[in-house]
N, C-alpha and C positions, 0 to 999 in steps of 0.2 A: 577660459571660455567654458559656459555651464553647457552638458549637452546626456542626451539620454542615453547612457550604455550596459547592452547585456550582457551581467554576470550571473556565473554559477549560484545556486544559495548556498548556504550553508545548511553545515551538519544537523544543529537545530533547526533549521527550519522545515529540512525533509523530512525529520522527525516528527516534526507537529504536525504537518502535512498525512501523515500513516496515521497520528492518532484520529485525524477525520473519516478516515475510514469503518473504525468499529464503535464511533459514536451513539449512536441508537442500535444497532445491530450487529452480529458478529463482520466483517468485513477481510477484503485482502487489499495491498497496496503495491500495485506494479510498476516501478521506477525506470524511466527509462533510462538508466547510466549503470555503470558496473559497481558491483561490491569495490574493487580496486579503487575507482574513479572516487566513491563515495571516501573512504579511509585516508585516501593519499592528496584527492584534488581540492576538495570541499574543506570550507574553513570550519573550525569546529562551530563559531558564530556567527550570529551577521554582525556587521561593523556599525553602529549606532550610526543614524543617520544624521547625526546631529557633528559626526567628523568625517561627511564623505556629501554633505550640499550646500550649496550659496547660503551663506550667513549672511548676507545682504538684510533681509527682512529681521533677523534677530536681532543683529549689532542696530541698526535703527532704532527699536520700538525698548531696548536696554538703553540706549543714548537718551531716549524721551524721558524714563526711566529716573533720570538723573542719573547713571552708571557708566560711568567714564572709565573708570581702571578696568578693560575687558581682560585684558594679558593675563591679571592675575583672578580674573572674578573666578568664582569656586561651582563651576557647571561640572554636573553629575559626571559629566562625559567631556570632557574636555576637549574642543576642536584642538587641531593644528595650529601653531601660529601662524600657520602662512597662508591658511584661510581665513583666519580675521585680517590678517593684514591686505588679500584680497576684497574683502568685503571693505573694509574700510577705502580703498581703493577706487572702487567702484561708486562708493557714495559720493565719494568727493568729487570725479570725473561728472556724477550726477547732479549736481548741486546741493545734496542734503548736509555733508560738512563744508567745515572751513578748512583754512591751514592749519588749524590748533586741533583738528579734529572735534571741534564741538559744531553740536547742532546748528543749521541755518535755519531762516526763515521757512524757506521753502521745504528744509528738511520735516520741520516740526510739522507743517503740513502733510506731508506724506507720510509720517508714521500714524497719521489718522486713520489709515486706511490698510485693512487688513488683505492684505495686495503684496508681493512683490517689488521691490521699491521702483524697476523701471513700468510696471505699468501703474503705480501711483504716482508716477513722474507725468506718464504721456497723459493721464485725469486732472491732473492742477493744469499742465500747459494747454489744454484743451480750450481753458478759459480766454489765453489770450487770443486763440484762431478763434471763438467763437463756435465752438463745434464741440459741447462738453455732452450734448444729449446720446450724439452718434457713439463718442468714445465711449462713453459709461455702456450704452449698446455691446460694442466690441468686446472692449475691455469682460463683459460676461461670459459673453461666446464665447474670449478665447478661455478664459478660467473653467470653462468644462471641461478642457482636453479634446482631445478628438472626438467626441458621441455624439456628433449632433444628428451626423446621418447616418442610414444604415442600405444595403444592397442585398437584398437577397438574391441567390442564384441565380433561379428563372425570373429573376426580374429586373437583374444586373444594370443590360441596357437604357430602360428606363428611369432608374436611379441613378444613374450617369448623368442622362437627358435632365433629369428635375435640378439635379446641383448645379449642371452648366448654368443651365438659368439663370441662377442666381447670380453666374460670373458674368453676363453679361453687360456690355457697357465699361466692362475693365475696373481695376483698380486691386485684384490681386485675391487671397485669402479673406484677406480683414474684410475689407468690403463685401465681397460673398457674404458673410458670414452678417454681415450688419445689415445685408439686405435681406437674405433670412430672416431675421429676429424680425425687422420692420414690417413684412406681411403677417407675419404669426400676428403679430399684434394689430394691425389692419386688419384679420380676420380674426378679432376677438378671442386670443389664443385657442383656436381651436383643436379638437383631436383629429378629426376630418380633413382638416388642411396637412397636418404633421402625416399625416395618413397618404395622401395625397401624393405629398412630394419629399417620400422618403426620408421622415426626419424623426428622430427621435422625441417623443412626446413628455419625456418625462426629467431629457436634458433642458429641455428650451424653458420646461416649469425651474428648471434648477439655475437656469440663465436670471431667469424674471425675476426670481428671491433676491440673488445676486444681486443683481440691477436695483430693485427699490432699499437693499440696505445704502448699496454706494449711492443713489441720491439721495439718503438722508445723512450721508456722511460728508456731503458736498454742503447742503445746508448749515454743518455742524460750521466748517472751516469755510464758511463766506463765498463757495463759487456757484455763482448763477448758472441755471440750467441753457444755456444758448444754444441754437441748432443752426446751421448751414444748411440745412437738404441734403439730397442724395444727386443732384445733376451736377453739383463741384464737389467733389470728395477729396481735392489736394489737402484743405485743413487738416482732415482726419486722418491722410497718410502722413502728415507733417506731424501730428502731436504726435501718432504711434511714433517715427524715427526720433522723435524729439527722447522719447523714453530709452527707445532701442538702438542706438547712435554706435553703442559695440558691436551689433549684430549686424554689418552690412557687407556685401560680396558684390562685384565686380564683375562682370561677363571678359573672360581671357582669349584671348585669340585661338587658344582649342577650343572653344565652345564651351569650358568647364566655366565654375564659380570659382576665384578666387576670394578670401576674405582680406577687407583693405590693408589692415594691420599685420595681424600675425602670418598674412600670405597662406593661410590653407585653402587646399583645395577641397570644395565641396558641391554637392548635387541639388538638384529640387526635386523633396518628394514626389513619387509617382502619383500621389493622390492631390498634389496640389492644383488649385485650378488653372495656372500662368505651366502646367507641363504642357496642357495641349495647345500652347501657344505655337503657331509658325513663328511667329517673328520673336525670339526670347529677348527678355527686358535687359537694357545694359548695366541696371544698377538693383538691387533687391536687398530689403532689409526684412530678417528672418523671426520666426519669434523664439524658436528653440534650434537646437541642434539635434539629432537622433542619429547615434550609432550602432546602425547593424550590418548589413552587408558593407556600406559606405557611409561616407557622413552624407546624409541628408537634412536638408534644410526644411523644416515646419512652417506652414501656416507664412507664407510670402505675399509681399507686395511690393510695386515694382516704386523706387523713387527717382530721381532726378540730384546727380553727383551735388550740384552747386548748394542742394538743400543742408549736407553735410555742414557745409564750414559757415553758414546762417545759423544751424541748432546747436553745434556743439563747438563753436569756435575755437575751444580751450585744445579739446582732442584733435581736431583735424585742422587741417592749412590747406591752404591751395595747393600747394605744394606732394599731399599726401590723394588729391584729387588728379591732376598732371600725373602722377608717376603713375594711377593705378589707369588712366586711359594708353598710357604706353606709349613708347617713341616707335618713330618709325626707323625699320629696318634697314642698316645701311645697304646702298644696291651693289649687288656683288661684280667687280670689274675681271672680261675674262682676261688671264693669261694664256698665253700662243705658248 
């Protein structure tokens, strides 16, 4: 399971960090850790990020490549092998391999697209719901990370007020965030509007780029721009699940998330817009995981169990749907 967690830096990096300080002028650098902490806790490097994230999108666009032999290919930095074998894992759950581990059809499509292989998964299946215009939408929103909005202090409340908005009429994160983009652009991406309803002005330009490379890269690999609207949005939550089919949690009878598979327990961030829900969704599929106080769950939208074993047939059974709604509890008989 890929998810965000914080760690210490390293040695070098606090170093490089002190040399920003007397960069143009003399300077000091105040560290908030102890001499001890620094010597004994901190690694002397950071770990090359190339043995510590999803190979997903590498082992892909190296498969296009024509580079098959990954185990022994000669990278700078050498992952793990039980990260590529991960990744390799993953594609195939996706449909980008086969059983021989070579490319599919659908794989080759998706290495088009310099994306993450589950959200170049939920832009080709888009095609079949007919809803590729909303997902290419999303799909940018969520590629900026969290920036789109922003809260200032004294003005908290209504920064709250302007994003609910956006949630309303349901459908989770994604849709928010797709309804967002769709006025920005009804209102002629304006600054006045991003002004308005607390939104970052120079994310949503960074959305827009995003968005006209991927629909030229939808033209490159043959899929027609089609739209559904905005008054059914099931299509749009069925391509995202269609991509993120690992990412799904189960409401447990504490009230918590479980995840269907590996059974962890997890939360829905404070800032998503399905927390201020009274009635919590029985079934949510997530787009990241973030480890800080707790696992919280990014950027949710609520789905419907039965869509599982329709998307990913391969992963999931009925069976895997029935266990995660639970039996009932035997009634307990008193003894005298």
């Amino acid at each position: 399971m890929e998810s965000l967690v914080v760690t210490p830096i390293s040695q070098a990096a606090s170093n490089q960090r002190s040399g920003r300080a007397g960069r143009t002028a003399p300077g000091k650098c105040f560290r908030l850790f102890t001499a001890w902490s620094f010597k004994n806790e901190l690694e002397e490097n950071t770990v090359p990020e190339i043995q510590r994230t999803n190979m997903g999108n590498v082992v892909l666009q190296l498969k296009a490549l024509g580079i098959n032999d990954l185990l022994n290919f000669d990278f700078m930095d050498a992952p793990p092998a039980e990260t590529l074998m991960r990744a390799f894992e993953s594609l195939y759950a996706l449909g980008a391999l086969n059983d021989k581990g070579e490319l599919t059809k659908l794989g080759r499509r998706m290495a088009e697209f310099p994306l993450e292989p589950m959200l170049s998964k939920a832009v080709i299946i888009s095609e079949k719901y007919k809803c590729v215009k909303e997902i290419l939408s999303t799909v940018s929103m969520l590629s900026i990370g969290a920036s789109v909005f922003y809260k200032p202090k004294e003005k908290a409340v209504h920064a709250d007020t302007a994003r609910l908005n956006f949630a309303r009429g349901g459908g989770g994160d994604q849709i928010s965030l797709l309804r967002c983009y769709n006025e920005w652009e009804d209102n002629d991406h304006g600054t006045q509007w991003c002004f308005e309803n607390y939104v970052q002005v120079k994310s949503m330009r960074k959305a827009r780029d995003i968005r006209d490379q991927l629909s030229g890269l939808c033209e490159r690999v043959e899929i027609e721009e089609t739209s559904c609207g905005l008054d059914d949005f099931e299509p749009v939550l069925k391509s995202f699940t269609a991509g993120f089919f690992f990412n799904v949690a189960k409401l447990s009878r504490s009230g918590d998330y479980t995840t269907v598979k590996s059974r962890t327990t997890c939360y829905l961030h404070p800032g998503s817009v399905l927390a201020k829900d009274e009635v919590p969704s029985k079934w949510l599929c997530y787009f990241e995981l973030s480890f800080t106080t707790k696992e919280y769950m990014r950027q949710c939208c609520p789905i419907k169990g039965e869509w599982l074993v329709e998307l990913a047939p391969h992963y999931y059974n009925q069976q895997d749907i029935e266990e995660a709604k639970g039996k009932k509890m035997p009634k307990q008989r008193k003894v005298r």
